[in-house]
MMTF fields as JSON, N, C-alpha, C and O atoms, coordinates in Angstrom:
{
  "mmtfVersion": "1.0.0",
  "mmtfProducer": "UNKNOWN",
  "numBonds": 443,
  "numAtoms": 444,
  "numGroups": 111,
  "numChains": 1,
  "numModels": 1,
  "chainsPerModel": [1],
  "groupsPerChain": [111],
  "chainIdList": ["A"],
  "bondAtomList": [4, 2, 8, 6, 12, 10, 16, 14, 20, 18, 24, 22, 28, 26, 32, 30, 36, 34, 40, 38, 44, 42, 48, 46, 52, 50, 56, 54, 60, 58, 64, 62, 68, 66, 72, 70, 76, 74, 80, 78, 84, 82, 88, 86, 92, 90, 96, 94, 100, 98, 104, 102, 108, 106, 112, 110, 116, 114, 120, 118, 124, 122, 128, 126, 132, 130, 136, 134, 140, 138, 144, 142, 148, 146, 152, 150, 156, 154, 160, 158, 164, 162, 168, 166, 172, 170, 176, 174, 180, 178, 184, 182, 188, 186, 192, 190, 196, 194, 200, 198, 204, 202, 208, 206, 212, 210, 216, 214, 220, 218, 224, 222, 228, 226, 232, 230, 236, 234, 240, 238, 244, 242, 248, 246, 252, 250, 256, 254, 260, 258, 264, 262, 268, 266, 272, 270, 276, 274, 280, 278, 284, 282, 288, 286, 292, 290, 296, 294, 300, 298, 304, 302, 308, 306, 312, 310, 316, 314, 320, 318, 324, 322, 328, 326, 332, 330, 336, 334, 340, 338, 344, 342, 348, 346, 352, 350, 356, 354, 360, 358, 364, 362, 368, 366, 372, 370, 376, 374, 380, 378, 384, 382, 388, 386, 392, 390, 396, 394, 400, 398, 404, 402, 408, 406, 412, 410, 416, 414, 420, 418, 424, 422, 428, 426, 432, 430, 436, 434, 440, 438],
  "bondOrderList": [1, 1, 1, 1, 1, 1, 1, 1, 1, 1, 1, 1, 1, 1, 1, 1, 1, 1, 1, 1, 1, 1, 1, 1, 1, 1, 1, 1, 1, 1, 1, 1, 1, 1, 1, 1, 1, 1, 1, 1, 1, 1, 1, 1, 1, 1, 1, 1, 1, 1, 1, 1, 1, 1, 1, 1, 1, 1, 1, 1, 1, 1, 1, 1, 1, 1, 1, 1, 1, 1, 1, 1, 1, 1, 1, 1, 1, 1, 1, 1, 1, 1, 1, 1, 1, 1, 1, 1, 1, 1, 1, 1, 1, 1, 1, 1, 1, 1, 1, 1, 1, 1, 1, 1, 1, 1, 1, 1, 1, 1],
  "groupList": [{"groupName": "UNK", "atomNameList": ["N", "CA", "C", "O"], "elementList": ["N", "C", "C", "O"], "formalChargeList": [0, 0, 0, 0], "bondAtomList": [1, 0, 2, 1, 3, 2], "bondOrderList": [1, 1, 2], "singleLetterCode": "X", "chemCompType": "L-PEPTIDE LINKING"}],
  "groupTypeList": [0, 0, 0, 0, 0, 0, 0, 0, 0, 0, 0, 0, 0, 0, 0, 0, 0, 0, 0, 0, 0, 0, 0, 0, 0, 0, 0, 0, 0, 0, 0, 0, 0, 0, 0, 0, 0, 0, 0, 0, 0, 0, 0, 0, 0, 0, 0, 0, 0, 0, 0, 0, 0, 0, 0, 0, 0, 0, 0, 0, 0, 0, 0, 0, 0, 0, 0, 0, 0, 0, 0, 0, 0, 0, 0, 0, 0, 0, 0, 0, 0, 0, 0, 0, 0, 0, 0, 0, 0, 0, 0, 0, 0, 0, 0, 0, 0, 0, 0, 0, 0, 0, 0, 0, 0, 0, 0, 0, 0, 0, 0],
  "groupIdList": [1, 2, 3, 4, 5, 6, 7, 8, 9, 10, 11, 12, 13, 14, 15, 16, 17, 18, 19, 20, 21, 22, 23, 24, 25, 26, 27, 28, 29, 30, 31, 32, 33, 34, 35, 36, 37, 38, 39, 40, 41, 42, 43, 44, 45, 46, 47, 48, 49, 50, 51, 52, 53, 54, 55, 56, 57, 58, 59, 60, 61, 62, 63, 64, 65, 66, 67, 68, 69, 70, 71, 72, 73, 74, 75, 76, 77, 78, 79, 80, 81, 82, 83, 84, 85, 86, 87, 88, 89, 90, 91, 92, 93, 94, 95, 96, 97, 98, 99, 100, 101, 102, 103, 104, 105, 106, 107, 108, 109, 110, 111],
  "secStructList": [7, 7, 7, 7, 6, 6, 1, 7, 2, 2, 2, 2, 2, 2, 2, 2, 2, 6, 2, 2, 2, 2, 2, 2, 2, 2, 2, 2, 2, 2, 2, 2, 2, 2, 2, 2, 2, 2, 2, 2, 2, 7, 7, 2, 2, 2, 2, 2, 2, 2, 2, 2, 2, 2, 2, 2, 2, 2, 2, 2, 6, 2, 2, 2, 2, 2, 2, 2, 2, 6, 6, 1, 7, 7, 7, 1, 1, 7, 6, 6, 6, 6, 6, 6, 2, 2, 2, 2, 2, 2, 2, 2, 2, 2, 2, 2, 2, 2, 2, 2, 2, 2, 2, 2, 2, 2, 2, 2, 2, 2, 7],
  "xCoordList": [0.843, 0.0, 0.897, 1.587, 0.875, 1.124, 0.492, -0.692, 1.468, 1.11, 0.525, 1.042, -0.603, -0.675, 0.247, 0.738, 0.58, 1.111, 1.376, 0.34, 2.581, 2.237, 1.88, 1.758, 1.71, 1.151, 2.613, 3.143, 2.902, 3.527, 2.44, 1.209, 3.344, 2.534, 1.379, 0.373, 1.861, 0.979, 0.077, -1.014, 0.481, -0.902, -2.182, -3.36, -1.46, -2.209, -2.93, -4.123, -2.17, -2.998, -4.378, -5.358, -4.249, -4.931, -6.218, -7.396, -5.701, -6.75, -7.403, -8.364, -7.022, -7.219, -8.381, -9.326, -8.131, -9.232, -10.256, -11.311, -10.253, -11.573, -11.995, -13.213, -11.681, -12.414, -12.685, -13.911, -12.394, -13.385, -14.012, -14.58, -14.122, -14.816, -16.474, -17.562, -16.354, -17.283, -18.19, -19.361, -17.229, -17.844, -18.621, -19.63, -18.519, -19.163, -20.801, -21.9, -20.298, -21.527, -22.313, -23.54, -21.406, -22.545, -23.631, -24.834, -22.938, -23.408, -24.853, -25.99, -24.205, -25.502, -26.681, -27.832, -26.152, -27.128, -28.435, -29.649, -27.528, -28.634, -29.23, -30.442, -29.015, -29.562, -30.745, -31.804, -30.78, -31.659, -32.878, -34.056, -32.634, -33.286, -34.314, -35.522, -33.597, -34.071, -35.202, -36.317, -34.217, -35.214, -36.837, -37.744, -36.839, -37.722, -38.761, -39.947, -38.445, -39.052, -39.586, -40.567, -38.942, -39.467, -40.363, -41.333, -40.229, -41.501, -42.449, -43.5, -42.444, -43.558, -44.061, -45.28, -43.279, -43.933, -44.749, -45.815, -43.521, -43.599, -42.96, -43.082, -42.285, -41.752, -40.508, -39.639, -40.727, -39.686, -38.913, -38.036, -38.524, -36.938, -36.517, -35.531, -37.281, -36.888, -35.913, -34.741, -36.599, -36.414, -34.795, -33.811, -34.97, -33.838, -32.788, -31.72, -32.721, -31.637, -31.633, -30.467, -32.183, -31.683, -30.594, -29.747, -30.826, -30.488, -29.215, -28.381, -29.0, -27.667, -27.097, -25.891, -27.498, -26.757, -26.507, -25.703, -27.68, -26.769, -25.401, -24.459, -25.242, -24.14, -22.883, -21.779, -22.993, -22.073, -21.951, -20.873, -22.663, -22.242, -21.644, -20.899, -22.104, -20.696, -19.636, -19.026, -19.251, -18.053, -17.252, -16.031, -18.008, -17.055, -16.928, -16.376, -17.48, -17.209, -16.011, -15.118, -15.591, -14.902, -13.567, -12.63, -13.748, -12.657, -12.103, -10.914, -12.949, -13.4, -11.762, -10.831, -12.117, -11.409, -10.07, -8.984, -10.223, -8.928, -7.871, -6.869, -8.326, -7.276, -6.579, -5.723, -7.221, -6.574, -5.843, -4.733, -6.388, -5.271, -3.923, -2.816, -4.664, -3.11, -2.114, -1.086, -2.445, -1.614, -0.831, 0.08, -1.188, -0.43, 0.942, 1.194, 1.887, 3.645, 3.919, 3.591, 4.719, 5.29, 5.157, 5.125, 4.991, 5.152, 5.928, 6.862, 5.485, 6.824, 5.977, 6.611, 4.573, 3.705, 3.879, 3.921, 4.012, 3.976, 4.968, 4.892, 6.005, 7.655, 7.543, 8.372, 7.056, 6.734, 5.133, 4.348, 4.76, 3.876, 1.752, 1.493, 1.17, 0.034, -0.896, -2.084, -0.153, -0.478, -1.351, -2.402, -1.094, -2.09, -3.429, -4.14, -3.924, -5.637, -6.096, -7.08, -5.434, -6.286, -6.219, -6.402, -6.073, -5.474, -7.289, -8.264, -7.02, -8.085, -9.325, -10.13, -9.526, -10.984, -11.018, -11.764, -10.201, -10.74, -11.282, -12.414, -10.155, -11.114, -12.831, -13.808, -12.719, -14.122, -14.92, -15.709, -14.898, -15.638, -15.687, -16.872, -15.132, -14.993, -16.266, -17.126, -16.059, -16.753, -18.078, -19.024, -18.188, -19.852, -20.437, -21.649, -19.734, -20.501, -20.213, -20.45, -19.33, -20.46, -21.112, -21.385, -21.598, -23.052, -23.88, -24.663, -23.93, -25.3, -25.26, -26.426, -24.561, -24.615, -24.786, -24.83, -24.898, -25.228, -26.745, -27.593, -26.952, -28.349, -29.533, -30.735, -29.073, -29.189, -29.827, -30.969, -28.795, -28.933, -29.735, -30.039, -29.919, -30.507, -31.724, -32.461, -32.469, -33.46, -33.628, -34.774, -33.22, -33.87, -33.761, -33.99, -33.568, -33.492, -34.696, -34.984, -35.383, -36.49, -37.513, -38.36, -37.87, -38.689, -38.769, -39.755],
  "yCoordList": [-1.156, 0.0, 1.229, 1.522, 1.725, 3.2, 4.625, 4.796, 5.323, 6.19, 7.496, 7.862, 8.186, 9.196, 10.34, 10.366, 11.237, 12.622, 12.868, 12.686, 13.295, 13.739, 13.333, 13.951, 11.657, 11.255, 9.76, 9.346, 9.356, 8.034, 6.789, 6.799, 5.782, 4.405, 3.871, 3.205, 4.393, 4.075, 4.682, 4.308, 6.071, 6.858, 6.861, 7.217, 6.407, 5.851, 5.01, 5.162, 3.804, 2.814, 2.947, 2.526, 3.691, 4.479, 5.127, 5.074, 5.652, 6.145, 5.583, 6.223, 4.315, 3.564, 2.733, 2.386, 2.364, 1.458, 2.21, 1.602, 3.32, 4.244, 4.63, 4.789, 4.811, 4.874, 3.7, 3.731, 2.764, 1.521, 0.967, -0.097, 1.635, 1.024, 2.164, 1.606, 3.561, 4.487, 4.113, 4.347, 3.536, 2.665, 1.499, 1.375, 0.512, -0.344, 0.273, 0.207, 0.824, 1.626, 2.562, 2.658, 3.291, 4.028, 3.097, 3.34, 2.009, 1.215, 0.288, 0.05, -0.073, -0.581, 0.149, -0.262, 1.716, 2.091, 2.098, 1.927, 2.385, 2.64, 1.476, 1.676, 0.469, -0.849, -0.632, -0.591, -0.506, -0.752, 0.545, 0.242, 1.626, 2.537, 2.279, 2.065, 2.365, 1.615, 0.337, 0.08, -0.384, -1.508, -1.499, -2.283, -0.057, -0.186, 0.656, 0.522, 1.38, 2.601, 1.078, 1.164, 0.295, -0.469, -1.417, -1.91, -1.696, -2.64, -1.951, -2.469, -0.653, 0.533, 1.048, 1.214, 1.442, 1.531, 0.816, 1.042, -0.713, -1.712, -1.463, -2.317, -0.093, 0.011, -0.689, -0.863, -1.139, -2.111, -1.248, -1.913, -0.252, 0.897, 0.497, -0.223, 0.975, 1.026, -0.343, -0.28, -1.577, -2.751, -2.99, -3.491, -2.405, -2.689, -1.85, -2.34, -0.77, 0.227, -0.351, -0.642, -0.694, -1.469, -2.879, -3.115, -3.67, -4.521, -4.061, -4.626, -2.79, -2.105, -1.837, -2.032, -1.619, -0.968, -2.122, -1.998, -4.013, -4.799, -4.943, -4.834, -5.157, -5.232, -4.305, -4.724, -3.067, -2.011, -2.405, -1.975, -3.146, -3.322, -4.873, -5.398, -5.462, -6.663, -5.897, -5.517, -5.606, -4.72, -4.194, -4.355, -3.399, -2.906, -3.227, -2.406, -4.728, -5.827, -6.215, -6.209, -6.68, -7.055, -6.484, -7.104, -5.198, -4.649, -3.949, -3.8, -3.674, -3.909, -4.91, -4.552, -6.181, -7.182, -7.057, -6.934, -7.103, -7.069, -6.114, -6.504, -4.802, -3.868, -3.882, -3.223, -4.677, -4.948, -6.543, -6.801, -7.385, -8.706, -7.917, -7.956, -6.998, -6.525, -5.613, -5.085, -5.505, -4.797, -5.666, -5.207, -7.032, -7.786, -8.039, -8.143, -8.096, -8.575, -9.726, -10.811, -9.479, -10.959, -11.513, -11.103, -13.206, -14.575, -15.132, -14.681, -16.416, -17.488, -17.959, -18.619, -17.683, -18.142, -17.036, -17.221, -15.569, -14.415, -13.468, -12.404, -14.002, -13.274, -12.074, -11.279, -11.67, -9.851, -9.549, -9.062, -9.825, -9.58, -9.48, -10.543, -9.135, -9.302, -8.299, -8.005, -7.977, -6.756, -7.182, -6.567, -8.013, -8.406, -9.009, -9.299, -9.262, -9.212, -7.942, -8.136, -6.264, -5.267, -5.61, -4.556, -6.421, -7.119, -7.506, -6.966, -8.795, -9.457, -9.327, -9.936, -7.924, -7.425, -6.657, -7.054, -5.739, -5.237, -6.537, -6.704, -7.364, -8.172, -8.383, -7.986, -9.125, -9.62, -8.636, -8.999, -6.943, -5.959, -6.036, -6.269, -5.97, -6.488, -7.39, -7.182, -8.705, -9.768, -9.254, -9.444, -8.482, -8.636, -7.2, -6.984, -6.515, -5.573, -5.747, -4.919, -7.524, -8.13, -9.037, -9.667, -9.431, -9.945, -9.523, -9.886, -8.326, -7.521, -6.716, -6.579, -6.358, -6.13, -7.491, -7.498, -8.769, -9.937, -10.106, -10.336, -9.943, -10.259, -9.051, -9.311, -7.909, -6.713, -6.768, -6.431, -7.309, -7.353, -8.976, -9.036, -9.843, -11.143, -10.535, -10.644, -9.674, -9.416, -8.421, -8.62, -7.615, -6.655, -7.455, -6.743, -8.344, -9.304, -10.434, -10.995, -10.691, -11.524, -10.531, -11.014, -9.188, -8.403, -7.334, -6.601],
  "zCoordList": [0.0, 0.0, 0.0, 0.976, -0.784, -1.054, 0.142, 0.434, 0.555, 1.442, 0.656, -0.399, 1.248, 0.386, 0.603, 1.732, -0.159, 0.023, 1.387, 2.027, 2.303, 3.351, 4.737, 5.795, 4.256, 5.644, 5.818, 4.787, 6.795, 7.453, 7.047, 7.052, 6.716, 6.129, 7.302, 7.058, 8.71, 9.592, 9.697, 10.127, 9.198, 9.545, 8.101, 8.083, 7.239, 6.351, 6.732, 6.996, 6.83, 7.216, 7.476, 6.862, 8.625, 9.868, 9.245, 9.601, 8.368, 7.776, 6.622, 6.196, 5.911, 5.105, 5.552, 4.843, 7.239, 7.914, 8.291, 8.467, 8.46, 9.458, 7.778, 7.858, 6.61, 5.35, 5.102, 4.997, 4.95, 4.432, 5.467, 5.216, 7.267, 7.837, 7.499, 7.355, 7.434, 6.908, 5.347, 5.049, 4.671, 3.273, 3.745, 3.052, 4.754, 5.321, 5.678, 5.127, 6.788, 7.776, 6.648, 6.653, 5.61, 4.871, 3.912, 3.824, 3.24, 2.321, 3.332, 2.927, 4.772, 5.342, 5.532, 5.385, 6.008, 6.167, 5.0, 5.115, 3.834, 2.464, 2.513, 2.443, 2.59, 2.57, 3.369, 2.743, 4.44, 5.847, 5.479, 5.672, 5.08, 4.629, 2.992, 2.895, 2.238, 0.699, 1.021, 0.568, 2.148, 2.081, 2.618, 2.336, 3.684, 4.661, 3.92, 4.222, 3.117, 2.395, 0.999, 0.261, 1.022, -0.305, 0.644, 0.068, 1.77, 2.621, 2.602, 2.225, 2.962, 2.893, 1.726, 1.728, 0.415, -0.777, -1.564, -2.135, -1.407, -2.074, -3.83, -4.708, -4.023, -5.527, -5.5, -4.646, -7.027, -7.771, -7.939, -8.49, -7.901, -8.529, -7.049, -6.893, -5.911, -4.381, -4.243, -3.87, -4.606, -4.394, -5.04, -4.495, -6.448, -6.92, -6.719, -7.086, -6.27, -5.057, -4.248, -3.981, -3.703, -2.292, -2.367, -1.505, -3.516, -4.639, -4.45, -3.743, -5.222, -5.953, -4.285, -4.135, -3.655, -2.431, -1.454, -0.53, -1.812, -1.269, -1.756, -0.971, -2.877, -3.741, -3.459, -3.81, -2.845, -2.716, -1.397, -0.986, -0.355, 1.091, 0.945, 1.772, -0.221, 0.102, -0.646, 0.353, -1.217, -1.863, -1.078, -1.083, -0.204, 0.492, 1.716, 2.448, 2.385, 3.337, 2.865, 3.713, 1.357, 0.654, 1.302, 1.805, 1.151, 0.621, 2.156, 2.439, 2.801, 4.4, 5.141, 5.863, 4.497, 5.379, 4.532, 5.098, 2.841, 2.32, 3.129, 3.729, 3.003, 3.631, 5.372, 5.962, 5.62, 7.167, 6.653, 7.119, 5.866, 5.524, 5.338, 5.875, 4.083, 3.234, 4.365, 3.942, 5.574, 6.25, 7.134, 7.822, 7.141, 8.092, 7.219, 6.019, 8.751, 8.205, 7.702, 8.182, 6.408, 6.104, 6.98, 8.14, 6.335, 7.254, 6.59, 5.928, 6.773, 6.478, 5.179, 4.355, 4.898, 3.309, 2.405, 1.188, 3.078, 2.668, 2.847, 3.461, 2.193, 2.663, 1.826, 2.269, 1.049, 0.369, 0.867, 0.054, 2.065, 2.565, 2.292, 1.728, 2.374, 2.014, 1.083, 1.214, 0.327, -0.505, -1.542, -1.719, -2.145, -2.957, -2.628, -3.591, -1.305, -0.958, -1.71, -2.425, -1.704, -2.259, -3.704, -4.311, -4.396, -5.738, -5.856, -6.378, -5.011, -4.914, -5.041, -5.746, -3.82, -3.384, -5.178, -6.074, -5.278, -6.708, -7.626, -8.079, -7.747, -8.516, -8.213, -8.848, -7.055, -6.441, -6.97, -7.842, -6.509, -6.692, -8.406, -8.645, -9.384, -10.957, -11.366, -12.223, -10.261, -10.475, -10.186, -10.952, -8.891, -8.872, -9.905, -9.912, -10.529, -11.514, -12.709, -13.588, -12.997, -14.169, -14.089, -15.111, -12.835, -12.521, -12.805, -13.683, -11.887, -11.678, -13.448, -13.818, -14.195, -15.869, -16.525, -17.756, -15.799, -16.88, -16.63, -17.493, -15.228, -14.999, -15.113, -15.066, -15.244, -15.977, -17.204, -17.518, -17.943, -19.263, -19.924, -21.116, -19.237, -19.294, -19.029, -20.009, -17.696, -17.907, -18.926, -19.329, -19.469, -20.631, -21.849, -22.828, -22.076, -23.049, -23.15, -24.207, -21.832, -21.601, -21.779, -22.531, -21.379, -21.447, -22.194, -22.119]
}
């Protein structure tokens, strides 16, 4: 992990975890909100934001756990250390927005 401008790798860090723990907590909240407003409406856009915003709260669960892996010290499996989990989570995050664009596009294709 790369430090930004100005700051110590620790204090990065530091601030690397209290931002993807705020990406967590914001993404649930939309969830819990979207969803309750779609129990109460009952609209299909509601339903499917809430949808899109499960999807953005595993993402950034994802990416959540990657960035505290990728901060642990070499071991004896991981002698250049754990940097590539943030490798990973991007992928994962890749993977699920061409899901949600396959099944996207599978339904506008049935209807």
């Amino acid at each position: 992990m790369h430090a930004p401008t100005g700051l110590d790798p620790k204090a990065a860090a530091a601030l690397t975890r209290r931002i993807t723990l705020l990406s967590v907590a914001t993404a649930g909240v939309l969830v819990v909100i979207k969803g309750g407003v779609w129990l109460i409406s009952g609209s299909v856009a509601l339903l499917a934001s809430a949808a899109d915003s499960g999807l953005d709260l595993i993402a950034s669960l994802v990416t959540f756990y990657a960035v505290r892996y990728a901060q642990a010290p070499p071991d004896a499996e991981h002698r250049f250390g754990h940097g590539k989990a943030e490798a990973f989570a991007s992928l994962t995050q890749a993977g699920l927005v061409f899901a949600s664009a396959a099944l996207i596009g599978q339904e506008a294709i049935v209807h």
